[in-house]
Backbone bond lengths (Angstrom), bond angles and torsions (degrees), N, CA, C in turn:
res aa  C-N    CA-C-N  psi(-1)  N-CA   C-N-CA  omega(-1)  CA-C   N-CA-C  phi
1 X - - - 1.454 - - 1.523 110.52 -
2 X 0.956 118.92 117.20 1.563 137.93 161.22 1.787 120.00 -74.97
3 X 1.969 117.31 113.09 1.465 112.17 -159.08 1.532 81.25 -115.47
4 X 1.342 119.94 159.29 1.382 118.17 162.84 1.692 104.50 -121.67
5 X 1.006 116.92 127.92 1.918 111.85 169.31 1.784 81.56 -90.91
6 X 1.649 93.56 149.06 1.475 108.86 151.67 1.412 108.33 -132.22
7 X 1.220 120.38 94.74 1.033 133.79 -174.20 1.602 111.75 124.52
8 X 1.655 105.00 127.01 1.637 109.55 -168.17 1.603 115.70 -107.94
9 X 1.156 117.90 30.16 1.388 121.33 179.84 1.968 130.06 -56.70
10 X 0.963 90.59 -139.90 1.332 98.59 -172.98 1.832 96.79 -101.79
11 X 1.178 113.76 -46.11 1.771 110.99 172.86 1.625 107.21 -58.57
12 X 0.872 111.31 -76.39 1.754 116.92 160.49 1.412 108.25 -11.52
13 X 1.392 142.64 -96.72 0.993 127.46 153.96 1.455 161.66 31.28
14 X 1.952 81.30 -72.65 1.376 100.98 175.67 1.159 103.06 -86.53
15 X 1.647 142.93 -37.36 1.698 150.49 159.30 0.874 84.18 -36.21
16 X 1.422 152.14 -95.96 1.627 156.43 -106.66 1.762 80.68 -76.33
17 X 0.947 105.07 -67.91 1.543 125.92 -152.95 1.706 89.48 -42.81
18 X 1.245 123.11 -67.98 1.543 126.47 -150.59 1.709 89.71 -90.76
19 X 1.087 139.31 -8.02 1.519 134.08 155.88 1.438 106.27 -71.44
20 X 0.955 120.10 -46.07 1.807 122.84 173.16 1.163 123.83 -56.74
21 X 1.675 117.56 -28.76 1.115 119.85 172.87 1.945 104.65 -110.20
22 X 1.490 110.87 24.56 1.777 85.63 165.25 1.284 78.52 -126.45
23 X 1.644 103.94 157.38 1.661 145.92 168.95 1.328 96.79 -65.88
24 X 1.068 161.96 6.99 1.686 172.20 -141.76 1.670 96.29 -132.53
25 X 1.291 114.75 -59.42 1.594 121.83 150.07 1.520 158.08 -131.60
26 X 1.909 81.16 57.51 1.479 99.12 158.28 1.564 124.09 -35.73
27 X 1.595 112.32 -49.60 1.851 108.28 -154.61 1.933 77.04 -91.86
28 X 0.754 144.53 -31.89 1.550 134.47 -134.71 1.606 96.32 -66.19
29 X 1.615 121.13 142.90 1.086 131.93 -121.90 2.316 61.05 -126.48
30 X 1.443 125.48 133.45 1.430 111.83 -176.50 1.672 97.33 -120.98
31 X 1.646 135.65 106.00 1.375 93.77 151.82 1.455 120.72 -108.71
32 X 1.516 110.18 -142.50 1.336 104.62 -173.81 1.702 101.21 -165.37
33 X 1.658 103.18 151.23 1.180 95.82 -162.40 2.043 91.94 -143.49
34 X 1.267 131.01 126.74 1.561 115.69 159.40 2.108 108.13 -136.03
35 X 1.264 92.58 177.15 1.565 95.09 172.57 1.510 122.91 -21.55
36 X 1.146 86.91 -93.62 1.727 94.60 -174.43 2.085 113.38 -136.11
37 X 1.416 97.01 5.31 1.830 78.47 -164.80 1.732 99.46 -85.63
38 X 1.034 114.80 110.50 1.508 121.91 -179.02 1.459 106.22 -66.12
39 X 1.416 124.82 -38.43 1.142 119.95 -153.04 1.968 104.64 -89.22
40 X 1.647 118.43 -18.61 1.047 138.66 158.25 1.952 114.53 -44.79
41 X 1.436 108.94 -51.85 1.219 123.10 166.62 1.472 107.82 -55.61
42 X 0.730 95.87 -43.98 2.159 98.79 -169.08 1.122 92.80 -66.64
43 X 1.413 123.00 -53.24 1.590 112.47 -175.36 1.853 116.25 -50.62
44 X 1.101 88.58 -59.14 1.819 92.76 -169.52 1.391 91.04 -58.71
45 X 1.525 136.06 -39.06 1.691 112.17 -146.17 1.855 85.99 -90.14
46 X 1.707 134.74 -25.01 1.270 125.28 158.63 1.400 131.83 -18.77
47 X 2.118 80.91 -74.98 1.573 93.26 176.33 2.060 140.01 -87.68
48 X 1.587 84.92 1.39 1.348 92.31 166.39 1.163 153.16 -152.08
49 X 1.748 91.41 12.00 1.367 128.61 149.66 1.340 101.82 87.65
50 X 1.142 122.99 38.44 1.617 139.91 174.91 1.653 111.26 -92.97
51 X 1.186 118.49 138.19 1.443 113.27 156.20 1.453 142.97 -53.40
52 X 0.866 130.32 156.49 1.124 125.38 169.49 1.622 116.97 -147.87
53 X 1.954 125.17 142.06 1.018 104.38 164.48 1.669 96.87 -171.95
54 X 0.901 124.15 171.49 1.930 140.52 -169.04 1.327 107.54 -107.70
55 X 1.868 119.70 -5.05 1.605 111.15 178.24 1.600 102.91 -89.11
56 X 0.976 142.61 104.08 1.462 164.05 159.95 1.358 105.93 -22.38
57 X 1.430 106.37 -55.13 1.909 107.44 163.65 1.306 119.73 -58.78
58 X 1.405 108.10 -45.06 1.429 97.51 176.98 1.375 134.70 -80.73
59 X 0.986 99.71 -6.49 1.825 127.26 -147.49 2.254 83.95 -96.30
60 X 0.972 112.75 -53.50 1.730 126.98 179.77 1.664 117.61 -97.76
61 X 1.063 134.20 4.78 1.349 162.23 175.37 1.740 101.05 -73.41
62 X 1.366 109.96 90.56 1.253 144.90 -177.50 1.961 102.94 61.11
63 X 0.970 86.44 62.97 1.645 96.85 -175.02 1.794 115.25 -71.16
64 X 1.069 138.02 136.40 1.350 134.56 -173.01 1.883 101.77 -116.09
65 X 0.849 116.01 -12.07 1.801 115.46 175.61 1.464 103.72 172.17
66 X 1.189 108.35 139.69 1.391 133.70 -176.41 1.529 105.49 -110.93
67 X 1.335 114.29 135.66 1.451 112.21 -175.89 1.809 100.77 -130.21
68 X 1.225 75.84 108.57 2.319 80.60 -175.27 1.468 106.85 -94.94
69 X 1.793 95.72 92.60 1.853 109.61 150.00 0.841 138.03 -109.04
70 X 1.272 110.20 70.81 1.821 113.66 -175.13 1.546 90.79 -92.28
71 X 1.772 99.77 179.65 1.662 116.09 160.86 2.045 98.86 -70.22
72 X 1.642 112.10 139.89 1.292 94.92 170.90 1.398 139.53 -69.59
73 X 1.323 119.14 1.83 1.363 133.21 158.90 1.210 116.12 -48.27
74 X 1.817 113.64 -27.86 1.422 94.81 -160.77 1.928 94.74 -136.19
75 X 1.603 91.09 27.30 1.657 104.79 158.92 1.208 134.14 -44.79
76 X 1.727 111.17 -52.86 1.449 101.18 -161.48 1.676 90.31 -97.36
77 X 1.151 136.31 8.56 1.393 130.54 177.03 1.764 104.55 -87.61
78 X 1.672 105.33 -34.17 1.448 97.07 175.55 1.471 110.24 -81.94
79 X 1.570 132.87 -14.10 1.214 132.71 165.47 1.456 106.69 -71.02
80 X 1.095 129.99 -56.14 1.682 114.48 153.29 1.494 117.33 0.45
81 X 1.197 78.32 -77.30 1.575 99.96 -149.79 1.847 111.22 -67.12
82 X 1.367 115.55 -27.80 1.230 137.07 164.03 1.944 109.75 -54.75
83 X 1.663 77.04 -45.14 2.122 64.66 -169.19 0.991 121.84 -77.58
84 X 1.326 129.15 3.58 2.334 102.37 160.12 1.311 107.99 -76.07
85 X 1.112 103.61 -15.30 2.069 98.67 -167.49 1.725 108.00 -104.68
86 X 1.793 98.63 10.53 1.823 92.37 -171.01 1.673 97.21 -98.21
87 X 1.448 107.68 131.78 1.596 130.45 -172.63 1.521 100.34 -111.16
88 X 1.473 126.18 14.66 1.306 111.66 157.18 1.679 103.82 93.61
89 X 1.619 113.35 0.86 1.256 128.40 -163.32 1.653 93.34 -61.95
90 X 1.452 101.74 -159.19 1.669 116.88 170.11 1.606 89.86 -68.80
91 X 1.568 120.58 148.64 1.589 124.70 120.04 1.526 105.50 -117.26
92 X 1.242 109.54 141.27 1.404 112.53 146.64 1.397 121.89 -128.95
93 X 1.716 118.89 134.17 1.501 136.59 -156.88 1.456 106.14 -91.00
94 X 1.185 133.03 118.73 1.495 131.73 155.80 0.958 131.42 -52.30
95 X 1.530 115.70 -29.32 1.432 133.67 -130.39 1.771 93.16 -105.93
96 X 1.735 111.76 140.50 1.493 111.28 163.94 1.519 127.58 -46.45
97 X 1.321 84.28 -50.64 1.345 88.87 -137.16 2.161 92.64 -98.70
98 X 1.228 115.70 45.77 1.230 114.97 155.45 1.690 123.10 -151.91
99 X 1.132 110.55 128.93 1.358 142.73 -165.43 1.425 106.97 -66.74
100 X 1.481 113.17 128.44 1.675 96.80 -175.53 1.811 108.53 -60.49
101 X 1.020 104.54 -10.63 1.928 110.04 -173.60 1.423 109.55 -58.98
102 X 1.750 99.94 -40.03 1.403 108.72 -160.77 1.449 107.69 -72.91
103 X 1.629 94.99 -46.64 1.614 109.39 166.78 1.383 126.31 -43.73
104 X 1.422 125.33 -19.33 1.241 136.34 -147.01 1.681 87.85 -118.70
105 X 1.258 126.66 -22.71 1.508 122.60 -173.43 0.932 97.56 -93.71
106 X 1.738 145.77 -4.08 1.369 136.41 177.97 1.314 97.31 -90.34
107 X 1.259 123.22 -71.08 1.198 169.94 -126.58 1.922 108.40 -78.05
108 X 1.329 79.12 -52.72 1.692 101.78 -173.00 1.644 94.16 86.34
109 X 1.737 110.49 -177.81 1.815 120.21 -163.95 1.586 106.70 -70.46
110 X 1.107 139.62 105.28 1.635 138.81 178.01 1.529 107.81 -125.90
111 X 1.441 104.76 -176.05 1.479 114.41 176.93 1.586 106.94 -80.15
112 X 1.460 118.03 95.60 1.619 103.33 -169.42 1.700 96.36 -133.34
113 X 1.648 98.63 129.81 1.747 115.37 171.40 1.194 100.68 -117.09
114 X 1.680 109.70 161.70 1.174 117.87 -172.88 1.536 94.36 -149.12
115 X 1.452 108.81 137.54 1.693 125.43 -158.63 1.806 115.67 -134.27
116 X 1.064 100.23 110.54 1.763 93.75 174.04 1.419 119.67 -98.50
117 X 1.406 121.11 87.16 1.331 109.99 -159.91 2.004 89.14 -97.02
118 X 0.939 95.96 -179.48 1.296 105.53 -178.88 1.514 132.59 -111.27
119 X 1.526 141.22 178.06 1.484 130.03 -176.43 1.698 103.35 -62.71
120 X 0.945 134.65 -42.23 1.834 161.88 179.82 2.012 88.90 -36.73
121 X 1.277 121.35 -55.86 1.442 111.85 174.21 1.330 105.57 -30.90
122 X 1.418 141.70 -66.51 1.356 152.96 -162.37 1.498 102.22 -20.56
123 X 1.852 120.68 -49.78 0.497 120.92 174.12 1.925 143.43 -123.14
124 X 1.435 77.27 38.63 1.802 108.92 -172.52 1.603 118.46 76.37
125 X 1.451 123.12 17.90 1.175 140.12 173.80 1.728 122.09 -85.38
126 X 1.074 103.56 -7.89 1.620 98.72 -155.32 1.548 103.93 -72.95
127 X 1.649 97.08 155.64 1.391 114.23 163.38 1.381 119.43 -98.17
128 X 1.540 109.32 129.95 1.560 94.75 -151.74 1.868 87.17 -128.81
129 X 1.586 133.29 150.70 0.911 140.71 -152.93 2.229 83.14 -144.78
130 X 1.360 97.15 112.71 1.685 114.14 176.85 1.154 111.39 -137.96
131 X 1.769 101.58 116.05 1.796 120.82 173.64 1.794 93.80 -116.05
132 X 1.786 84.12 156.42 1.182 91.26 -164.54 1.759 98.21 -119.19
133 X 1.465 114.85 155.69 1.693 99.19 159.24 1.409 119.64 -76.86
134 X 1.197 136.76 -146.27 1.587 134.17 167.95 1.572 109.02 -106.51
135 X 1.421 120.15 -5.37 1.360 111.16 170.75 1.902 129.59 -77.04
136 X 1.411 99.92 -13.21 1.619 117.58 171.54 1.641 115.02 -40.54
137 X 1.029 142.46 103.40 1.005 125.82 143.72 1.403 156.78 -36.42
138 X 1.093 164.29 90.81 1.376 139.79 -138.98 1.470 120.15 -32.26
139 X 1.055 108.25 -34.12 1.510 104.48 -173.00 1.426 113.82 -103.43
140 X 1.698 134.96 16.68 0.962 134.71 128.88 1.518 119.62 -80.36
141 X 0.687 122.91 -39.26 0.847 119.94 121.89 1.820 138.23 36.83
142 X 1.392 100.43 -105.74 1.325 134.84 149.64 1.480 119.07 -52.66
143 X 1.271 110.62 -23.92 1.779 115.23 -175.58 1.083 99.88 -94.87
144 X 1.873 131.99 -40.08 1.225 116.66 171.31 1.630 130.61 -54.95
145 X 1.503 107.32 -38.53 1.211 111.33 175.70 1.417 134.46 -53.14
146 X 1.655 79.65 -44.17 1.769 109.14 179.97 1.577 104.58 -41.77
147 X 1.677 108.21 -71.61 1.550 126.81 -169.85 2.079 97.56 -37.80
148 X 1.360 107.50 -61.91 1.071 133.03 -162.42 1.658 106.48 -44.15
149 X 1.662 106.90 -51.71 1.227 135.67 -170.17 2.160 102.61 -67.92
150 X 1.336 94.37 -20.93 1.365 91.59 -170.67 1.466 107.95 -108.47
151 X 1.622 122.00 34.03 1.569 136.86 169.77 1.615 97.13 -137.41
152 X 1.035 123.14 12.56 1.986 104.29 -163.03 1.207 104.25 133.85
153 X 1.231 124.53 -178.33 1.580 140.64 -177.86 1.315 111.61 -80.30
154 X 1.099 109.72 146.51 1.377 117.12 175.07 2.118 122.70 -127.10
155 X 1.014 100.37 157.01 1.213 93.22 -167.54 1.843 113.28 -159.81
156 X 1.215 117.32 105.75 1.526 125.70 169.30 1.606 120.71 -27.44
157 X 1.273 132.27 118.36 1.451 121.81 175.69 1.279 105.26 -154.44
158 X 1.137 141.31 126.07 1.685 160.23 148.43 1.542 105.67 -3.84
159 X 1.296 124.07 106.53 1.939 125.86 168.31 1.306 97.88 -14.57
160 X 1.373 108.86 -49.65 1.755 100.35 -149.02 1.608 115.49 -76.11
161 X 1.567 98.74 8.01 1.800 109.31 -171.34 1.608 108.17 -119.21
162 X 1.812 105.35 2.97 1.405 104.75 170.38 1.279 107.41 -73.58
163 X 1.117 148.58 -21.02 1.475 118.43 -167.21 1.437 90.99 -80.78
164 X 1.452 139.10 -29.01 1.349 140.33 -166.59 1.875 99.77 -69.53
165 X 1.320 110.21 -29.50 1.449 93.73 173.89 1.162 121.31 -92.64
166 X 1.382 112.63 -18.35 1.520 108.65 165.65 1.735 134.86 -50.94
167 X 1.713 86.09 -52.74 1.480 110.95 153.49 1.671 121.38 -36.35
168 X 1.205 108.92 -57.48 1.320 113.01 -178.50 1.579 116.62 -93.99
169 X 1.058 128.99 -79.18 1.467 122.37 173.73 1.530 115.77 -74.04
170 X 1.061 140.80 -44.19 1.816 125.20 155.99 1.103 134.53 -17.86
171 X 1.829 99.48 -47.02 1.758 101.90 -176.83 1.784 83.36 -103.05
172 X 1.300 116.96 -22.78 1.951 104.01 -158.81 1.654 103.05 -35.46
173 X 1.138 123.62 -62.02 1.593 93.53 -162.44 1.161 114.05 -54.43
174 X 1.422 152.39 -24.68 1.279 162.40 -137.51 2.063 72.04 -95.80
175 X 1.027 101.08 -77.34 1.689 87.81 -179.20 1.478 140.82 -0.75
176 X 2.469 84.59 -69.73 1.416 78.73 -173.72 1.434 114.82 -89.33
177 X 1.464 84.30 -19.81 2.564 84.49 171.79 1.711 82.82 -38.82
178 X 1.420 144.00 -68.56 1.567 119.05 -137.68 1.058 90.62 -67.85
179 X 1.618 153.12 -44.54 1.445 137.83 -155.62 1.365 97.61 -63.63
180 X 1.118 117.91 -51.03 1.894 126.20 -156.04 1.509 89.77 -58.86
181 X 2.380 119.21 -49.44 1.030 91.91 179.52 1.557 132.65 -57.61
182 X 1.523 110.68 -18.38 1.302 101.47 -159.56 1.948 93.20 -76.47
183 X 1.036 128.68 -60.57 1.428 155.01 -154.56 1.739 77.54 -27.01
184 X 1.762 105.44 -76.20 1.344 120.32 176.15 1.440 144.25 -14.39
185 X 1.252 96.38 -52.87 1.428 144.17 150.35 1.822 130.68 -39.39
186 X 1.615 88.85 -54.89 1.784 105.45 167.21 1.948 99.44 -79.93
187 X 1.819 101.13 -68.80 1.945 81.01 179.43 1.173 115.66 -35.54
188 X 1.361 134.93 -39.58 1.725 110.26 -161.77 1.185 113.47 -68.44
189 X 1.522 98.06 -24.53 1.956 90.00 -167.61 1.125 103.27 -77.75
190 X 1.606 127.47 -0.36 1.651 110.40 178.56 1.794 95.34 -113.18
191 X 1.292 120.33 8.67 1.611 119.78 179.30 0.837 130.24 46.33
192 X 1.944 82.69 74.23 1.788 101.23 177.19 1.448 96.12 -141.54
193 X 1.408 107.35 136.44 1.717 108.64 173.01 1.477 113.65 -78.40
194 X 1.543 112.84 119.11 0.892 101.49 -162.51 1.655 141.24 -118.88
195 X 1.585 75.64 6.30 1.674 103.85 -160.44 1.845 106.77 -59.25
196 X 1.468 114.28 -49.59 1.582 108.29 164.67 1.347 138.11 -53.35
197 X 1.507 104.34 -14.13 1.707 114.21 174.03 1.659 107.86 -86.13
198 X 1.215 110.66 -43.26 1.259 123.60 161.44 1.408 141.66 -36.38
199 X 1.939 107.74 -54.93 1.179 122.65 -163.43 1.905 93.77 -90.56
200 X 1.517 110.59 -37.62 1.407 101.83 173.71 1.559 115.77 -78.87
201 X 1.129 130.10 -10.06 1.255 144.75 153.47 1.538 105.40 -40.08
202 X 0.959 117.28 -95.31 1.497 127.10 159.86 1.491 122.68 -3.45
203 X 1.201 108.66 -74.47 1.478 125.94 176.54 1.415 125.17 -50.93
204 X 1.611 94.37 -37.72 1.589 113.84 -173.08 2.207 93.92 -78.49
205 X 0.889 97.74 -67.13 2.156 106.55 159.54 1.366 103.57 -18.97
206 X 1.556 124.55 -66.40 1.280 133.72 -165.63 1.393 117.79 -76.21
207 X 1.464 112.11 -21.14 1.365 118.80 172.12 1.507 109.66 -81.95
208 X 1.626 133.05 -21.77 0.908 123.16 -172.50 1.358 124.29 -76.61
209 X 1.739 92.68 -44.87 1.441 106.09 -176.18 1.916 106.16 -72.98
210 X 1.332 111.21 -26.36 1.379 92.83 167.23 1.888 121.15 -78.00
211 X 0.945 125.12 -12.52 1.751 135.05 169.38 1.179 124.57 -83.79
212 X 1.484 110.47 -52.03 1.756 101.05 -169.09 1.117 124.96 -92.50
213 X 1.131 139.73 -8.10 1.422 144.21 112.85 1.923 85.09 117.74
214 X 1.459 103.13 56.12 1.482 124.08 -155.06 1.289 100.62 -153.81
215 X 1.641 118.61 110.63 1.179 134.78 -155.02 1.365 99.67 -65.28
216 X 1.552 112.71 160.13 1.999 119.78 -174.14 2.263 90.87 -62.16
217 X 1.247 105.61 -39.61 1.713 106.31 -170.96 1.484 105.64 -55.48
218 X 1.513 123.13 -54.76 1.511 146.14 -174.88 1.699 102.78 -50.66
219 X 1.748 108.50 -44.67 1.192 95.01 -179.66 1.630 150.34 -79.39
220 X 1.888 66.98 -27.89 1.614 96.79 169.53 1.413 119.30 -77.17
221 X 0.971 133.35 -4.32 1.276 143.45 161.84 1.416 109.66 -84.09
222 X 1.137 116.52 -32.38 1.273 113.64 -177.98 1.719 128.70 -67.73
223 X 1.400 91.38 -5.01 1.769 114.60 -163.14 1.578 96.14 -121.71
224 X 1.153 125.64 -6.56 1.472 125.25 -158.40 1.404 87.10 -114.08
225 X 1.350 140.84 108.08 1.197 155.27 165.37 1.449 118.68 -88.71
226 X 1.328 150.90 122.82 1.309 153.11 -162.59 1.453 107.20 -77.36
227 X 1.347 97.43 128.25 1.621 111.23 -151.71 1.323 122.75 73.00
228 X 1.200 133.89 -4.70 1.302 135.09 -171.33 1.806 122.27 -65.12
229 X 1.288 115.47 159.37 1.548 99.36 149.74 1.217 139.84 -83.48
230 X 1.476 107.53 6.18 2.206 104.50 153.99 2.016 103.83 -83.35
231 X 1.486 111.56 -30.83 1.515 95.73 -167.06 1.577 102.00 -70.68
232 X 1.571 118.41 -18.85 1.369 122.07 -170.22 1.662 115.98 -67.39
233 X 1.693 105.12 -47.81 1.128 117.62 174.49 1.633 120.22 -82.25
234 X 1.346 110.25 -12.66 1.324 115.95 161.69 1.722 117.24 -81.64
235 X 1.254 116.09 -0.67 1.169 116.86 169.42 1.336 115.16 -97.99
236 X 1.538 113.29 -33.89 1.543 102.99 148.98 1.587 138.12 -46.04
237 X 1.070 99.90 -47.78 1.145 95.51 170.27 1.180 135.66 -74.00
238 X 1.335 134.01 -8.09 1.362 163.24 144.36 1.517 98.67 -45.64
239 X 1.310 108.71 -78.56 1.510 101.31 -178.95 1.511 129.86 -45.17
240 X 1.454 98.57 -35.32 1.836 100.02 -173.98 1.799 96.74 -84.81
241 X 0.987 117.83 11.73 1.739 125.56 170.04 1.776 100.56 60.41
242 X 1.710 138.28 43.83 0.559 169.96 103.65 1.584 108.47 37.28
243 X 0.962 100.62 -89.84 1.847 119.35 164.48 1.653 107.04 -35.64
244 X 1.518 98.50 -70.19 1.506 109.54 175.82 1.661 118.14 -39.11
245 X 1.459 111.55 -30.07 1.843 124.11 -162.95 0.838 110.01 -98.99
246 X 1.818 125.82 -20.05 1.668 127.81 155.15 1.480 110.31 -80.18
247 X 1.311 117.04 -23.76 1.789 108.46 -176.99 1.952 95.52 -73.86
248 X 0.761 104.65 -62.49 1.763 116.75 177.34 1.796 99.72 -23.04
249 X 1.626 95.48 -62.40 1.758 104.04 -160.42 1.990 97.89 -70.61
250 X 1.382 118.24 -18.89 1.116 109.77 -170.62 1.902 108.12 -89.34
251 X 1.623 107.26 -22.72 1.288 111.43 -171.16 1.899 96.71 -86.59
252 X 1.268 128.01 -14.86 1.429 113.83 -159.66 1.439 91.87 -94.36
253 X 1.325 117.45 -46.52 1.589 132.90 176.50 1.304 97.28 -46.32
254 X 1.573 149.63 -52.96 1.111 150.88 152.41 1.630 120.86 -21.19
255 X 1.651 107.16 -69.76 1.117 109.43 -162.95 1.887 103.19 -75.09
256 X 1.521 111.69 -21.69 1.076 108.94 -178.30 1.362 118.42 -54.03
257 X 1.477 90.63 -63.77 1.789 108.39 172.00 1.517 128.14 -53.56
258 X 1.649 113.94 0.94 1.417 111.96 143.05 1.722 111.00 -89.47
259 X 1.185 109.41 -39.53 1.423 104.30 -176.73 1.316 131.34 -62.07
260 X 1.346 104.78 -5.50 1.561 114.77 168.66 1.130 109.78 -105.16
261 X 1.785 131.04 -1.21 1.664 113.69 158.52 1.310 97.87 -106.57
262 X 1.427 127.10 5.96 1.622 101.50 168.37 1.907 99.44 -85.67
263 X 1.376 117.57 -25.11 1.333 94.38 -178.22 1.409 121.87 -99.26
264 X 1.447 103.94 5.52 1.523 122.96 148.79 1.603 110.42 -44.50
265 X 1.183 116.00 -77.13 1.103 122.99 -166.62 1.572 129.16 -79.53
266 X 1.553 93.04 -23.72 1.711 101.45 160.34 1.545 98.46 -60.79
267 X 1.158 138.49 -39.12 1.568 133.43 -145.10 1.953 100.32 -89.64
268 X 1.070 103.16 -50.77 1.496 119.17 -164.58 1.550 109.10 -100.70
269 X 1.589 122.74 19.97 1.639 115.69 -166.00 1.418 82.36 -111.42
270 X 1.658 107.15 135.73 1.571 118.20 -167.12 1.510 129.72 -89.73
């Protein structure tokens, strides 16, 4: 199998990276293609033994899936540039803020997915949100997942519920970095280092809700003792409407992240 990245970023990368390390694609033949930073190419084809090159024929020359990660500014120029050499193969889109529709008006009808994985790939963690068009075959299927499966979890969801994952897992770590900042923030002022109580804090949280098969409400109750100091500080947070200020930050991040592919596509539709 022959993959093409168009676009060499930091998502790029992290795909290359967790395809390099699954047995799913040992033989897969990887290149890679971006604007202009040559010396960006050298890096990835150094460290992971991928191709790289700027001839367009050669670069898509029996191509089996195309994976478009550019910045979206410079989307519909790499969809350009994709369509004399697109055979209707796999694409799958990284990018927010474009719609398989839009893709499909450059492009013409092909095998095209579209994936919101998150910063967390970097390090094979990500939560990744994959809709498909109706031209997929089963066993593209299966290759999208695969790639997907080898940065983080993956999980099937309807176009019309990506901006909702963007909203939520796209920006989520950006989330909890702010709690950790805040947490951080309160230890110092009482002068305590605090970042290791914290970060295993976290982990130990994340291990629960993935094991005990014991809802986030069930657990937290379970730690909140009457009179205690979790019901105390859980009443703070109650008061500053808390709950209410992550539903808010998760619904605007939502509505935003349609509002930047509707004026995506108002701007750039030909």
């Amino acid at each position: 199998m022959k993959i093409v990245f168009v676009g060499a970023g930091s998502m790029a990368e992290a795909m290359i990276k967790g395809m390099k390390n699954s047995s799913e694609f040992k033989h897969t033949d990887i290149w890679v293609t971006n604007k202009h930073d040559h010396a960006r190419l050298d890096k990835l084809s150094e460290h992971y033994g991928v191709k790289s090159t700027y001839n367009f024929s050669e670069l898509f020359d029996a191509a089996d899936l195309i994976i478009l990660a550019v910045k979206p500014k410079d989307a519909k120029e790499a969809l350009s540039s994709v369509k004399p050499f697109y055979n209707r193969q796999l694409l799958i889109s990284v990018l927010a803020g474009l719609s398989i529709s839009f893709i499909e008006q450059i492009l013409g009808h092909g095998a095209i997915a579209r994936a919101m994985p998150n910063t967390s790939a970097m390090i094979g963690e990500s939560a990744t949100g994959l809709s498909f068009n109706s031209q997929l075959s089963d066993s593209q299927k299966a290759v999208a997942r695969s790639i997907f499966s080898s940065i983080g979890s993956v999980t099937y969801v309807e176009e019309s519920r990506l901006d909702l994952v963007t909203g939520l897992s796209g920006s989520g770590p950006a989330y909890i970095y702010y709690v950790v900042e805040a947490m951080e923030k309160a230890a110092a002022e009482l002068g305590e280092d605090a970042m290791p109580f914290i970060i295993q804090t976290l982990k130990g949280a994340a291990h629960m809700l993935e094991t005990s098969n014991q809802s986030p409400e069930n657990l937290r109750k379970a730690i909140t003792s009457e009179g205690g100091t979790t019901e105390a500080g859980i009443a703070e947070l109650d008061c500053r409407q808390v709950k209410d200020a992550f539903a808010a930050c998760i619904k605007e991040a939502t509505v935003h992240s349609e509002r930047l592919r509707r004026q995506f596509e108002q701007t750039h539709s030909s």
